[in-house]
N, CA, C and O atoms as CSV, one atom per row, in Angstrom:
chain,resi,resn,atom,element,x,y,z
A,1,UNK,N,N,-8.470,19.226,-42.134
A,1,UNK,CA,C,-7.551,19.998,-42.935
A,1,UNK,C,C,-6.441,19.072,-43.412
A,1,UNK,O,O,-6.134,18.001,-42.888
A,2,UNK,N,N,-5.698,19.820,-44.830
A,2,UNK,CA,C,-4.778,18.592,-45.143
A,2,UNK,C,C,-3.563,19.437,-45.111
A,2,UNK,O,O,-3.635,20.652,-44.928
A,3,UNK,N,N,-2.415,18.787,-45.294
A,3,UNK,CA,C,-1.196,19.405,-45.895
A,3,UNK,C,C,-1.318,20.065,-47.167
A,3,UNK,O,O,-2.057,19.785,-48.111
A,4,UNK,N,N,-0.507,20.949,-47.046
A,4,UNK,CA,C,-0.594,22.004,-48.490
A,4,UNK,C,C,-1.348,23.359,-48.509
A,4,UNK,O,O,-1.302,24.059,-47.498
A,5,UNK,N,N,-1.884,23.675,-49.353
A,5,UNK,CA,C,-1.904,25.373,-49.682
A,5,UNK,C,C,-3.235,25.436,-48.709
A,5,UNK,O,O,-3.996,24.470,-48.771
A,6,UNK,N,N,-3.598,26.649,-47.707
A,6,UNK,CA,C,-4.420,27.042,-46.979
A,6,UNK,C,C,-4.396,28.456,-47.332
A,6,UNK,O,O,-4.016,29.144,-48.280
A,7,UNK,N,N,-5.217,28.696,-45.651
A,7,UNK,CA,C,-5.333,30.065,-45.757
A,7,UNK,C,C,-5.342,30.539,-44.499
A,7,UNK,O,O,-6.250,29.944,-43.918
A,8,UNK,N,N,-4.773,31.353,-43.714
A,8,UNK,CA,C,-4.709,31.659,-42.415
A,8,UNK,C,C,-5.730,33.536,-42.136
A,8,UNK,O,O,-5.479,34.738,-42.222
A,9,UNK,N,N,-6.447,32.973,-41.920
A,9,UNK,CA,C,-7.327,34.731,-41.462
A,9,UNK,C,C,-6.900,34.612,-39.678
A,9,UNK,O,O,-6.736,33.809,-38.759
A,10,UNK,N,N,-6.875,36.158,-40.055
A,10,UNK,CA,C,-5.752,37.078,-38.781
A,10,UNK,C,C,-6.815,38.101,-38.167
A,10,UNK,O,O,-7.399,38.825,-38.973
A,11,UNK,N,N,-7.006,38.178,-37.304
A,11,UNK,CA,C,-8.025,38.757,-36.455
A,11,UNK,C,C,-7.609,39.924,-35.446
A,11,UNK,O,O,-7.584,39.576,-34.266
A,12,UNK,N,N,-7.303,41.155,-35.700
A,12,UNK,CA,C,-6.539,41.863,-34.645
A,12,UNK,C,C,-7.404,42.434,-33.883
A,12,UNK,O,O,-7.985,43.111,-34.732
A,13,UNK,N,N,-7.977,42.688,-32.802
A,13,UNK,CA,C,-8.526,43.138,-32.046
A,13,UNK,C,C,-8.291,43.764,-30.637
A,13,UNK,O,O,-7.186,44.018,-30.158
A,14,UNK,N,N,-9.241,43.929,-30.174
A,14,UNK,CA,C,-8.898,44.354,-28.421
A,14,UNK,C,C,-9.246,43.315,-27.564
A,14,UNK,O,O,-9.731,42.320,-28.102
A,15,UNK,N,N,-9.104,43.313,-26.270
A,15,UNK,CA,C,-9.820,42.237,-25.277
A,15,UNK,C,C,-10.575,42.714,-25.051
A,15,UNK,O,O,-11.538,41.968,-24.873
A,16,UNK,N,N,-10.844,44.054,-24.876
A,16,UNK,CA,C,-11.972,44.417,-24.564
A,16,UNK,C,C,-13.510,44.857,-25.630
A,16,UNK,O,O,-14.492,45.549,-25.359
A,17,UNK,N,N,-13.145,44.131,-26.820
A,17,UNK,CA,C,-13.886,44.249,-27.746
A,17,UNK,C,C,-14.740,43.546,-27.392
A,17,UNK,O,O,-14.298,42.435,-27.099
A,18,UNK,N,N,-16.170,43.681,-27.225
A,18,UNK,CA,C,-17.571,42.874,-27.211
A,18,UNK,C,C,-18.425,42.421,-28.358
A,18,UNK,O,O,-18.473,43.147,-29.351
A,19,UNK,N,N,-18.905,41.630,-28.339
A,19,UNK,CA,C,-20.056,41.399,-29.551
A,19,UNK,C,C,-21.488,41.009,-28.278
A,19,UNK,O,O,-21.678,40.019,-27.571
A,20,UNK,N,N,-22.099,42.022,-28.410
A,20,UNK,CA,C,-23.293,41.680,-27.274
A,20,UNK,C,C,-22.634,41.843,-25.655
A,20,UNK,O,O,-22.260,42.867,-25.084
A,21,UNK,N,N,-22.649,40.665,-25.258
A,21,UNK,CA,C,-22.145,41.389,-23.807
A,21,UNK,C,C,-20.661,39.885,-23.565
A,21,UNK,O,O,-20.034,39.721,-22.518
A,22,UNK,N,N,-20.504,39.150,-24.694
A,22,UNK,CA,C,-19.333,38.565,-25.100
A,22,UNK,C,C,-18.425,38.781,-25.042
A,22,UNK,O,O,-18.726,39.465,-26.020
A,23,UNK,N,N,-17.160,38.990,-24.843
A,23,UNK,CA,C,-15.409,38.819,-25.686
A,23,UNK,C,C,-15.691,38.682,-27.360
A,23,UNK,O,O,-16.157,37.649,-27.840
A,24,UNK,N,N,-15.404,39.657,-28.029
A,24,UNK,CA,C,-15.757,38.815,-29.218
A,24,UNK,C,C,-14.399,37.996,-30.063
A,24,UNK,O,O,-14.430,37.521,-31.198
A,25,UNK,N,N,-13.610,38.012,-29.402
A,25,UNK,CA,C,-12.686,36.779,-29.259
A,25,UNK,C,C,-13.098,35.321,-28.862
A,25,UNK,O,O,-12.543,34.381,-29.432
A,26,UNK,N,N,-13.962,35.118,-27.996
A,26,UNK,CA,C,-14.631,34.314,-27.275
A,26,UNK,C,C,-15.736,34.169,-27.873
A,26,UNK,O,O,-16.365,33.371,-27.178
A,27,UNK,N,N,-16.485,34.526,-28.936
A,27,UNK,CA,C,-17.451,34.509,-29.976
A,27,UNK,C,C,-16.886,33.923,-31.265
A,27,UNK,O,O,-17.339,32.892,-31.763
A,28,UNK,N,N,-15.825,34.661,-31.812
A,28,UNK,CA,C,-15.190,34.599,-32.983
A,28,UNK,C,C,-14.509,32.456,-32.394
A,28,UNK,O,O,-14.267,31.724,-33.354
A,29,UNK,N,N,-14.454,32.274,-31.970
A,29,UNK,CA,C,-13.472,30.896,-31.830
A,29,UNK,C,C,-14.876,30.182,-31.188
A,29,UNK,O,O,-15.019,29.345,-32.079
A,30,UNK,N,N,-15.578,30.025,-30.615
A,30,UNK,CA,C,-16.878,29.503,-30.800
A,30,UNK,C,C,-17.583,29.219,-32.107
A,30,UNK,O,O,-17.755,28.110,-32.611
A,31,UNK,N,N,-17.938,30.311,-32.543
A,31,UNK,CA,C,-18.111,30.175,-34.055
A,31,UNK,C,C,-17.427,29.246,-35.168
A,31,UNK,O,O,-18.025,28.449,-35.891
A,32,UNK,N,N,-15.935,29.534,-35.156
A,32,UNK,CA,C,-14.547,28.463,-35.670
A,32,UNK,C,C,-15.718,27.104,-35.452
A,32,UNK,O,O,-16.492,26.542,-36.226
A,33,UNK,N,N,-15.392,26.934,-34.014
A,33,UNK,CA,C,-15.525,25.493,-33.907
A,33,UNK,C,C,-16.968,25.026,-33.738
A,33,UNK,O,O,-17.134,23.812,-33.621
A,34,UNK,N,N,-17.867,25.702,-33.713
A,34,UNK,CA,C,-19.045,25.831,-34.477
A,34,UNK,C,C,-19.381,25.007,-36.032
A,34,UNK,O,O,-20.209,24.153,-36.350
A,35,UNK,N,N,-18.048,25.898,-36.957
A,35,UNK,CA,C,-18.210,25.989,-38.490
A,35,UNK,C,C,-17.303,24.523,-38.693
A,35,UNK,O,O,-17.452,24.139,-39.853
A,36,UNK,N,N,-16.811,24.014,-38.256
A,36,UNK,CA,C,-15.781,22.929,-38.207
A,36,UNK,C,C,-14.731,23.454,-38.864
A,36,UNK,O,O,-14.553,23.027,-40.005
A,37,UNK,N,N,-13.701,24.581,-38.287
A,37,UNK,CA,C,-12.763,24.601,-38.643
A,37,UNK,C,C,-12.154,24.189,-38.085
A,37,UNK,O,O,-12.490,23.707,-37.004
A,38,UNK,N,N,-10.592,24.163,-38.674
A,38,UNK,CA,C,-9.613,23.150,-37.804
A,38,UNK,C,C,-9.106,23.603,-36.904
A,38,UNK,O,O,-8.205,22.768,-36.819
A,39,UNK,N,N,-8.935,24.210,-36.181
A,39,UNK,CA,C,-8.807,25.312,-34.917
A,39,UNK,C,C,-8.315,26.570,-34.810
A,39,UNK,O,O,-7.347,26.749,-35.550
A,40,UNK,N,N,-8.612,27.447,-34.198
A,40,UNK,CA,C,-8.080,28.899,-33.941
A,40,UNK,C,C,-7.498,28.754,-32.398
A,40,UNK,O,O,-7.674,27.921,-31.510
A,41,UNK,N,N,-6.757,29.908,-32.503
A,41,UNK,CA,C,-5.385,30.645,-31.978
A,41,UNK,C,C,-6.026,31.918,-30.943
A,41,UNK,O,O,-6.572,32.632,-31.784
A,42,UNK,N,N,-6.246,32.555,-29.659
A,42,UNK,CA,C,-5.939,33.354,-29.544
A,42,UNK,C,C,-4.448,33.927,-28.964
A,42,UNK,O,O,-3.765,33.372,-28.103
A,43,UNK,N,N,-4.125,35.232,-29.698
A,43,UNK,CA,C,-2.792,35.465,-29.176
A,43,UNK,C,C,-2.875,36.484,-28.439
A,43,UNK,O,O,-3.567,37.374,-28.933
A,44,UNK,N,N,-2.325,36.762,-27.183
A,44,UNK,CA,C,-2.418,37.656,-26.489
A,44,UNK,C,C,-1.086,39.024,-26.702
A,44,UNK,O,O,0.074,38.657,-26.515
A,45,UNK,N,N,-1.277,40.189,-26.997
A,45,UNK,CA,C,-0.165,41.024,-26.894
A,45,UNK,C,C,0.603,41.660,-25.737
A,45,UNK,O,O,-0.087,41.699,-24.718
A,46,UNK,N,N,1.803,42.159,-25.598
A,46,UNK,CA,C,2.175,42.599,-24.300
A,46,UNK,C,C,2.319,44.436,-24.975
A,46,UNK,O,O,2.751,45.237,-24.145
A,47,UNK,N,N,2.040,44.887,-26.097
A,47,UNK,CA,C,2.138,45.899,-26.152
A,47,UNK,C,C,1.314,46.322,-28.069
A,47,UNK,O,O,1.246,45.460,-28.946
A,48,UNK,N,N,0.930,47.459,-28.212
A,48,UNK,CA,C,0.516,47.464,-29.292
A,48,UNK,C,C,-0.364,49.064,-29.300
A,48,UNK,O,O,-0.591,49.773,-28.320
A,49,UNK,N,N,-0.763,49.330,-30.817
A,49,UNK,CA,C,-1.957,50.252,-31.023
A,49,UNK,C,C,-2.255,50.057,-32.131
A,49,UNK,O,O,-1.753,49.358,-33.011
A,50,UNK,N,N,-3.645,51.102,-32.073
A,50,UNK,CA,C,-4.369,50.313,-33.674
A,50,UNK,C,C,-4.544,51.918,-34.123
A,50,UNK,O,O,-3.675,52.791,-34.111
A,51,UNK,N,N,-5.692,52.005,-34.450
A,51,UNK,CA,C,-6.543,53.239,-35.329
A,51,UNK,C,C,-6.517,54.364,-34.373
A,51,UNK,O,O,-6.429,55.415,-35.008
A,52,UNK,N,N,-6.551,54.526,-33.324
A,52,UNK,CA,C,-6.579,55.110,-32.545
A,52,UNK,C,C,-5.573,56.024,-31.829
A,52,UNK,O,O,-5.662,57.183,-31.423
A,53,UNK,N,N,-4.446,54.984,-31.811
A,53,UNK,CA,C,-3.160,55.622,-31.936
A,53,UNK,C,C,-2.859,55.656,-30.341
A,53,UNK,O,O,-1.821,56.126,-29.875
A,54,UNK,N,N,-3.832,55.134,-29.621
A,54,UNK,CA,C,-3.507,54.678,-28.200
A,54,UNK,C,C,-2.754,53.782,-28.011
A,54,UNK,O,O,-2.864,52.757,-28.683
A,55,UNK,N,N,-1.869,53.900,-27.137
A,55,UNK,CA,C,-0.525,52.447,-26.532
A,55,UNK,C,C,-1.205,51.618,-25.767
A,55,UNK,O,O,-1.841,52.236,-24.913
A,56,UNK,N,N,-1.333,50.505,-25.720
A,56,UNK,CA,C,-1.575,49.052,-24.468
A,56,UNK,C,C,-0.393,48.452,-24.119
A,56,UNK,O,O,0.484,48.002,-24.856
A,57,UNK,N,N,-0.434,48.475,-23.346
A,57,UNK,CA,C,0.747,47.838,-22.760
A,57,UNK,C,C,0.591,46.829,-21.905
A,57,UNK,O,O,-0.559,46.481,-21.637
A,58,UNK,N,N,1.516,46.271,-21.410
A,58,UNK,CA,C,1.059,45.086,-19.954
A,58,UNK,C,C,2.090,45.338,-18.821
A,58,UNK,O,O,2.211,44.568,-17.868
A,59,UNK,N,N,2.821,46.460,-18.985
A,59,UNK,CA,C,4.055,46.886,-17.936
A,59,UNK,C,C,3.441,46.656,-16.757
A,59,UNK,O,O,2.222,46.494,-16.699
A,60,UNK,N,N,4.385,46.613,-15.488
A,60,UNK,CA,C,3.360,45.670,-14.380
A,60,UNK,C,C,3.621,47.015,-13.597
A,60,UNK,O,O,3.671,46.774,-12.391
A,61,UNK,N,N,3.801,48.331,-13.881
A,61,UNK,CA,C,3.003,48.986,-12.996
A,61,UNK,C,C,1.888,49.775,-13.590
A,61,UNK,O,O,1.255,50.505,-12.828
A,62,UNK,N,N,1.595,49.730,-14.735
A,62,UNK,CA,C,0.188,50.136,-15.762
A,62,UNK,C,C,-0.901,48.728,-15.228
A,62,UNK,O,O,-0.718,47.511,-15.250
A,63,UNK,N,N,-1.760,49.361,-14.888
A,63,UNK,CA,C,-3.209,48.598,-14.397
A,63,UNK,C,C,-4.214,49.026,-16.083
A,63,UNK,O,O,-4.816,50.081,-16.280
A,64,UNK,N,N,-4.101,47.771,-17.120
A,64,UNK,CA,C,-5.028,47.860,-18.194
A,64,UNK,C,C,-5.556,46.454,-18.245
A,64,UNK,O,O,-4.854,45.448,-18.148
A,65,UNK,N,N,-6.846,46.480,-18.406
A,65,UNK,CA,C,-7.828,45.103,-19.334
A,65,UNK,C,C,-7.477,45.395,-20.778
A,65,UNK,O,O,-7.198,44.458,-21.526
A,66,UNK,N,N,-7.477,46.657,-21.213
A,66,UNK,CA,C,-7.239,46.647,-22.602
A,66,UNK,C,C,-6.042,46.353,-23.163
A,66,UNK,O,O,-5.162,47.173,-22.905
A,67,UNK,N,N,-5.555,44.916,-24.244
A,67,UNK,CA,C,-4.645,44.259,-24.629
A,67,UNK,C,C,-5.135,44.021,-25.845
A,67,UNK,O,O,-6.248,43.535,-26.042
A,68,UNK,N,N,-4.276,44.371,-26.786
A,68,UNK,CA,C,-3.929,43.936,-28.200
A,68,UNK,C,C,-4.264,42.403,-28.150
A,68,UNK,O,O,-3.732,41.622,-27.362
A,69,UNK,N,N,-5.299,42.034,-29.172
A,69,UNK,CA,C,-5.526,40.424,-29.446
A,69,UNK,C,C,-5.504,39.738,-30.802
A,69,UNK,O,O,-6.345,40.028,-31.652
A,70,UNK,N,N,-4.583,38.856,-31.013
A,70,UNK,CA,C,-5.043,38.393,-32.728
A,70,UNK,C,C,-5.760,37.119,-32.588
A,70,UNK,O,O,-5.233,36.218,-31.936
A,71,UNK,N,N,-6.911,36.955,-33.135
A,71,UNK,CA,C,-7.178,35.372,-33.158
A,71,UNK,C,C,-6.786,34.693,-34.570
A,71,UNK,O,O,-6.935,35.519,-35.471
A,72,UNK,N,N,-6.304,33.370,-35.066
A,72,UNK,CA,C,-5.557,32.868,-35.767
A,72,UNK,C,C,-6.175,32.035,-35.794
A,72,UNK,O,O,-6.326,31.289,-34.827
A,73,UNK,N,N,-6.971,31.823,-37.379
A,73,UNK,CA,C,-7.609,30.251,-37.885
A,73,UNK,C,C,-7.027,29.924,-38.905
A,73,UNK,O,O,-6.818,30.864,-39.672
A,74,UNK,N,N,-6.541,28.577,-39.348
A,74,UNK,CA,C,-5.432,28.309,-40.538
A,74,UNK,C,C,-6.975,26.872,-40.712
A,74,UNK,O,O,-7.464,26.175,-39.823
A,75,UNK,N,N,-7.341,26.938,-42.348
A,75,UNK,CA,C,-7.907,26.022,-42.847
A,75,UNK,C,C,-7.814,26.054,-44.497
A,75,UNK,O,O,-7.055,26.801,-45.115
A,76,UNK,N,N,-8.595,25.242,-45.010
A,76,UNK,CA,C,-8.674,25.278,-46.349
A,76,UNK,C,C,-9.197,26.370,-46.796
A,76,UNK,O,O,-10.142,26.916,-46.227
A,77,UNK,N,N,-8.403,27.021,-48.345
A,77,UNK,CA,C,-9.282,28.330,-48.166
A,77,UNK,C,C,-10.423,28.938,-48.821
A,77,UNK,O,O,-10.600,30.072,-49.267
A,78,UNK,N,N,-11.353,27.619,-48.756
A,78,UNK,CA,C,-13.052,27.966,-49.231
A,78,UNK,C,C,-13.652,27.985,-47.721
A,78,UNK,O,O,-14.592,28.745,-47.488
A,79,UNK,N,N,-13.153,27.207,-46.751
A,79,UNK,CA,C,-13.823,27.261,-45.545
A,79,UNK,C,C,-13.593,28.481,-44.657
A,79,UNK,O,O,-14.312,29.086,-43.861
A,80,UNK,N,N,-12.084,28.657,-45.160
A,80,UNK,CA,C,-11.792,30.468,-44.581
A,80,UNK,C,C,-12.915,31.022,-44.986
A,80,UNK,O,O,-13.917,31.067,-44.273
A,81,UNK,N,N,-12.839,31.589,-46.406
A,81,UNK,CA,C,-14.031,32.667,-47.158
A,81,UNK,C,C,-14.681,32.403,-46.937
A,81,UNK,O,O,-15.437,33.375,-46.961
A,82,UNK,N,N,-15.443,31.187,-46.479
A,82,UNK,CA,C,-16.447,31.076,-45.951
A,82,UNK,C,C,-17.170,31.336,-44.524
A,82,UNK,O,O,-18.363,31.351,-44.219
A,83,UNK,N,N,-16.116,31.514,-43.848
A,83,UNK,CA,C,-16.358,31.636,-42.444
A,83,UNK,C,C,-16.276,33.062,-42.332
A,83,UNK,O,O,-17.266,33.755,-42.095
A,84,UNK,N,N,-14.917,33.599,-42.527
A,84,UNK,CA,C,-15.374,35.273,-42.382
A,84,UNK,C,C,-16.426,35.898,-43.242
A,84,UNK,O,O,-16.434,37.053,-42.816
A,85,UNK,N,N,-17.135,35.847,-44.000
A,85,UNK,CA,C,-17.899,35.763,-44.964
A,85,UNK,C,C,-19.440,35.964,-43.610
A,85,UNK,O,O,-20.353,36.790,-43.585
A,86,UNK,N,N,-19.220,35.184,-42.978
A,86,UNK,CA,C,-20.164,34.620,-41.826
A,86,UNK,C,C,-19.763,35.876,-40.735
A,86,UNK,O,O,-20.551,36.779,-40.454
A,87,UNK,N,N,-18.882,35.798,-40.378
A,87,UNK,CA,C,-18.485,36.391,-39.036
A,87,UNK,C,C,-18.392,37.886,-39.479
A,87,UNK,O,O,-18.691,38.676,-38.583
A,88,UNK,N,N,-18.069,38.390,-40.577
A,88,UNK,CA,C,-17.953,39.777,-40.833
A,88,UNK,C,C,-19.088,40.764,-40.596
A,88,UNK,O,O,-18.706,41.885,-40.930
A,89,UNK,N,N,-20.292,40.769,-40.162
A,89,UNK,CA,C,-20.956,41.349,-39.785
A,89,UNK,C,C,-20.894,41.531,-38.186
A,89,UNK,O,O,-21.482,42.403,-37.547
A,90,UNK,N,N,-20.287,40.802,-37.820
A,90,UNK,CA,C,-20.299,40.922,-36.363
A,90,UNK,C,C,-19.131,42.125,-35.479
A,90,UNK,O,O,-19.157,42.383,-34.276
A,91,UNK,N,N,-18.239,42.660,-36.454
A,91,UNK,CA,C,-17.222,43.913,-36.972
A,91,UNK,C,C,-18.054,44.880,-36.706
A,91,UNK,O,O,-17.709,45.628,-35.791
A,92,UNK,N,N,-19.525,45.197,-37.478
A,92,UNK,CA,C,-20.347,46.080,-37.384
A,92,UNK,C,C,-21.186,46.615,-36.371
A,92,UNK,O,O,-21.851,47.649,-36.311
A,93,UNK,N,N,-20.857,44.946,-34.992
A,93,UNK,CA,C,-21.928,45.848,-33.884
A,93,UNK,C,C,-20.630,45.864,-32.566
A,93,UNK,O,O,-20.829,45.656,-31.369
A,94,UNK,N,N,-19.021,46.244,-33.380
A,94,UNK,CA,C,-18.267,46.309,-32.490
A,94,UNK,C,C,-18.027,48.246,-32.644
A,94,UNK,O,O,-18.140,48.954,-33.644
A,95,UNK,N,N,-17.684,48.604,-31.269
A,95,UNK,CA,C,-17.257,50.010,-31.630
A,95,UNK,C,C,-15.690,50.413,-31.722
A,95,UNK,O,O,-15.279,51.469,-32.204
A,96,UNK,N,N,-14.981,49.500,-31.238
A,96,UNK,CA,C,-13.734,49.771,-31.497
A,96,UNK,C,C,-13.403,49.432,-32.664
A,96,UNK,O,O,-14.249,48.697,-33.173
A,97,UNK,N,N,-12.106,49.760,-33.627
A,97,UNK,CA,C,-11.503,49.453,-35.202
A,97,UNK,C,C,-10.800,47.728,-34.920
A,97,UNK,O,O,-10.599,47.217,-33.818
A,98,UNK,N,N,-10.599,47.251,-35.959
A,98,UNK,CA,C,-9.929,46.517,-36.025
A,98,UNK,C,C,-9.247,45.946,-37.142
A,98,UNK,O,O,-9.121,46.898,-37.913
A,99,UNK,N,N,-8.748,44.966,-37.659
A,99,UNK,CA,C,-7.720,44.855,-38.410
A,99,UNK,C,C,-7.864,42.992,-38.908
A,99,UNK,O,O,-7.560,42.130,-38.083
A,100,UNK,N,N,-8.287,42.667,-40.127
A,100,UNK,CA,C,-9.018,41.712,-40.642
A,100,UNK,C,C,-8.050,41.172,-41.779
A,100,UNK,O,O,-7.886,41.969,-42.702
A,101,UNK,N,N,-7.274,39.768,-41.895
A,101,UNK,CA,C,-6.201,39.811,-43.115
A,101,UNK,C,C,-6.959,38.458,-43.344
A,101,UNK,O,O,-7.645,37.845,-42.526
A,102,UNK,N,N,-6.709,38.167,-44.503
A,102,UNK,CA,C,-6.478,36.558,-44.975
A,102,UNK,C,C,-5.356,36.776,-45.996
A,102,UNK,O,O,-5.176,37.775,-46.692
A,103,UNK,N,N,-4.202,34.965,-45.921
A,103,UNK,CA,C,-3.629,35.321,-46.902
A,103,UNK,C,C,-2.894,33.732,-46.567
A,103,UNK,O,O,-2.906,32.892,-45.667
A,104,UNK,N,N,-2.332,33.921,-47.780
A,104,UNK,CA,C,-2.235,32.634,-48.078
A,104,UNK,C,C,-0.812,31.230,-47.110
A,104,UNK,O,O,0.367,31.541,-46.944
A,105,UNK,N,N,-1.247,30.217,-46.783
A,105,UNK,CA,C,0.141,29.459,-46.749
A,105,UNK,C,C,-0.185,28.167,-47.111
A,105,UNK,O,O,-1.086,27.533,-47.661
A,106,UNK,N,N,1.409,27.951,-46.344
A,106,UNK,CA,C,1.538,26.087,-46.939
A,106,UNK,C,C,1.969,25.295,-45.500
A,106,UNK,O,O,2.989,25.393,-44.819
A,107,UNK,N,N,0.926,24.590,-45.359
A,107,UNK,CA,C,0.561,23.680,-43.966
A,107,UNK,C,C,1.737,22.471,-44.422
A,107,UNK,O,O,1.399,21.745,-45.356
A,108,UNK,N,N,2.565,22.327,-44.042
A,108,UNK,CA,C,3.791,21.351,-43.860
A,108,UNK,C,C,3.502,19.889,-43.032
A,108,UNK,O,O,3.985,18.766,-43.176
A,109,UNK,N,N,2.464,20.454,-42.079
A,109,UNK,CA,C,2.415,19.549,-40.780
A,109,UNK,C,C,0.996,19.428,-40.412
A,109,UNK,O,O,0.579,20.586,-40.429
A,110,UNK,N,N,0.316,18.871,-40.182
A,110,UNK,CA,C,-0.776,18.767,-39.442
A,110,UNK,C,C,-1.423,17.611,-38.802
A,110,UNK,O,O,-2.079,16.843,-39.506
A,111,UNK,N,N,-1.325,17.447,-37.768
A,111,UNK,CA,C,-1.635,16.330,-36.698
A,111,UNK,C,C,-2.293,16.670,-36.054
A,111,UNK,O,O,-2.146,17.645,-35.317
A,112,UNK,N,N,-3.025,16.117,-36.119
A,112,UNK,CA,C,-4.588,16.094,-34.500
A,112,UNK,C,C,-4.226,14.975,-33.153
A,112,UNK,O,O,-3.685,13.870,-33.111
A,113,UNK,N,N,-4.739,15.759,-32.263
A,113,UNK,CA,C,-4.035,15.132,-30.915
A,113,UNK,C,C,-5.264,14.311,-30.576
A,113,UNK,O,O,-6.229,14.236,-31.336
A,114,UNK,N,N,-5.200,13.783,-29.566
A,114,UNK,CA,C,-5.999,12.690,-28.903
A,114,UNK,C,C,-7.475,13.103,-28.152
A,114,UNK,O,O,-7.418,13.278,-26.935
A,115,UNK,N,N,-8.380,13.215,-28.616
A,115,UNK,CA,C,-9.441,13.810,-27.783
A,115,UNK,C,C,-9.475,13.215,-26.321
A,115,UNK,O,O,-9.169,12.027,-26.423
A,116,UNK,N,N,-9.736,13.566,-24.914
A,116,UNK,CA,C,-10.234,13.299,-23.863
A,116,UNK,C,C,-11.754,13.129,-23.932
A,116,UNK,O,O,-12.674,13.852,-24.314
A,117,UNK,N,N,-11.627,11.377,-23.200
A,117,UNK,CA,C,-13.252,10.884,-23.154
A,117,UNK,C,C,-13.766,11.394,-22.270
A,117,UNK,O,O,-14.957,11.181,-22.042
């Protein structure tokens, strides 16, 4: 990836969303680095709701697995469209809703760190 105009696709989901018997968080960022993108993000929430209109929370006397998740890939943006393009069918064998953006920015910075041999 270079400096300058990208594209960041936004991934809102659940943790407890599956694709097969997966995370499909844990699918979706496999895939990323699969497709050679330049890396994804998962973000974890401490509170949230979607379509459903159910609360998640992480209050520490509420016992939930279910947590609000965004995963975050910032690349060039033919390799974006190209990748969700790819991954968007995989939405279809999820049963919970979720929440799918792309949109545009401007990469200021980008440095790659040191791989471990």
């Amino acid at each position: 990836m270079e400096v300058g105009e990208a594209k960041v696709l936004k991934i809102y989901i659940s943790s407890t969303d599956k694709f097969k018997f997966t995370p499909l968080y844990e699918v979706i960022v496999y895939a990323a680095k699969r497709y050679g993108l330049s890396g994804a993000t998962v973000l974890k929430g401490v509170l949230g709701y979607g379509g459903s209109s159910r609360v998640s929370t992480t209050k520490f006397w509420e016992i939930t697995e279910k947590l609000p998740l965004i995963v975050e890939i910032v690349d060039n943006p033919e390799k974006i469209d190209t990748f969700f393009g790819t991954i968007k069918p995989y939405f279809n064998k999820v049963k919970n809703g979720c929440i799918v953006t792309i949109e545009p920015v401007n990469v200021v910075l980008y440095k790659t760190g040191y791989k471990n041999l």
